[in-house]
N, C-alpha and C positions, 0 to 999 in steps of 0.2 A: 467756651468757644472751641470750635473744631481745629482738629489741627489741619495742616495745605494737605499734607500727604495721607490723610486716615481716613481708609474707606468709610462710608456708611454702614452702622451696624444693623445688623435685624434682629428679630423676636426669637426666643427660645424653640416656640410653634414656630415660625417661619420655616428655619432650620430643618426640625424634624421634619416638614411635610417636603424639605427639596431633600435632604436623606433618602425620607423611603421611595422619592419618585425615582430618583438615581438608581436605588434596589430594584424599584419593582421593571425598570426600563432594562436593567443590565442583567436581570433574572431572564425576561423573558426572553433578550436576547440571547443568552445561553442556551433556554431551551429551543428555539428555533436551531441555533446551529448543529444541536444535541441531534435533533432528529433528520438535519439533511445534512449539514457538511461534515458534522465528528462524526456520523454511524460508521460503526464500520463496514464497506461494500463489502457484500456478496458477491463470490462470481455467480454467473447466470445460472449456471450448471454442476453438479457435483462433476468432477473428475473423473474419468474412467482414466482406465490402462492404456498407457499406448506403449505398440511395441515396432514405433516407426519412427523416425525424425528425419523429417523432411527437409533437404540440403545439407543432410551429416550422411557420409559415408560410415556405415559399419562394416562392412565387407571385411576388413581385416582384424575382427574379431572373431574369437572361438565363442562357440556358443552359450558357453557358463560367463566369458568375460559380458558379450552383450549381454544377455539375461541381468546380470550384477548391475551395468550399466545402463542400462533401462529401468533398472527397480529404483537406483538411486534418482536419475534423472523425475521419475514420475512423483518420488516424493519434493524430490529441492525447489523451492519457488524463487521462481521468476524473478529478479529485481527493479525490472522494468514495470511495474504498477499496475500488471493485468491482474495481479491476485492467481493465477493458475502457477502449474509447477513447469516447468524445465521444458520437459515432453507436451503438454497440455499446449505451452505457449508455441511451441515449435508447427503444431498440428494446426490452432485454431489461428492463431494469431504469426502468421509466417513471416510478415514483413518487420518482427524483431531480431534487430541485428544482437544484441544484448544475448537471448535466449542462443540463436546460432554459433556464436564464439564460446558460450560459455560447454555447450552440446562439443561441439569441435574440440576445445580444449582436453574435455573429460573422457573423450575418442581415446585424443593421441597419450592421454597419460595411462588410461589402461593398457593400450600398445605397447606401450615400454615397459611395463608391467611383467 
């Protein structure tokens, strides 16, 4: 006689066949998420140079400091999750405040420089 509290047992096959459905469900879900939400985005575009940031005063740089200050700017990316660098996001994407402060920052410490 069973006992009050002991689930019902099932078949050895039972088992296996809710095993692999659990596999093959949580397989396939992986790879859906593999090919839209894990990929990793591309930006639209490769990157060109830019030798402008829009809402950064440079003015009070010498020409080799901005030169320096733009080269770094175009490689350092964005943290804001556009995928572009510094300079990129400043150009394309202008209503990041993130991108602005960080350009402004990198202004005034080469100023002091």
């Amino acid at each position: 006689m069973p006992r009050k509290n002991e689930l019902p047992r099932i078949s050895r096959a039972a088992a296996i066949r809710v095993t692999l459905s659990v596999a093959l469900v949580l397989g396939a879900t992986c790879l859906v998420l593999q090919s839209t939400v894990w990929h990793d985005a591309e930006p639209a575009e490769a990157d060109q140079y830019y030798t402008e940031l829009p809402g950064v005063d440079l003015s009070g740089l010498q020409p080799a400091e901005k030169d320096a200050l733009l080269k770094r700017l175009n490689k350092l990316h964005c943290p804001c999750d556009c995928l572009r660098t510094i300079a990129s996001c400043r150009n394309r994407h202008t209503s990041c405040t993130t991108s602005l402060a960080i350009a402004r920052q990198a202004v005034e410490a080469a100023k002091k420089r």
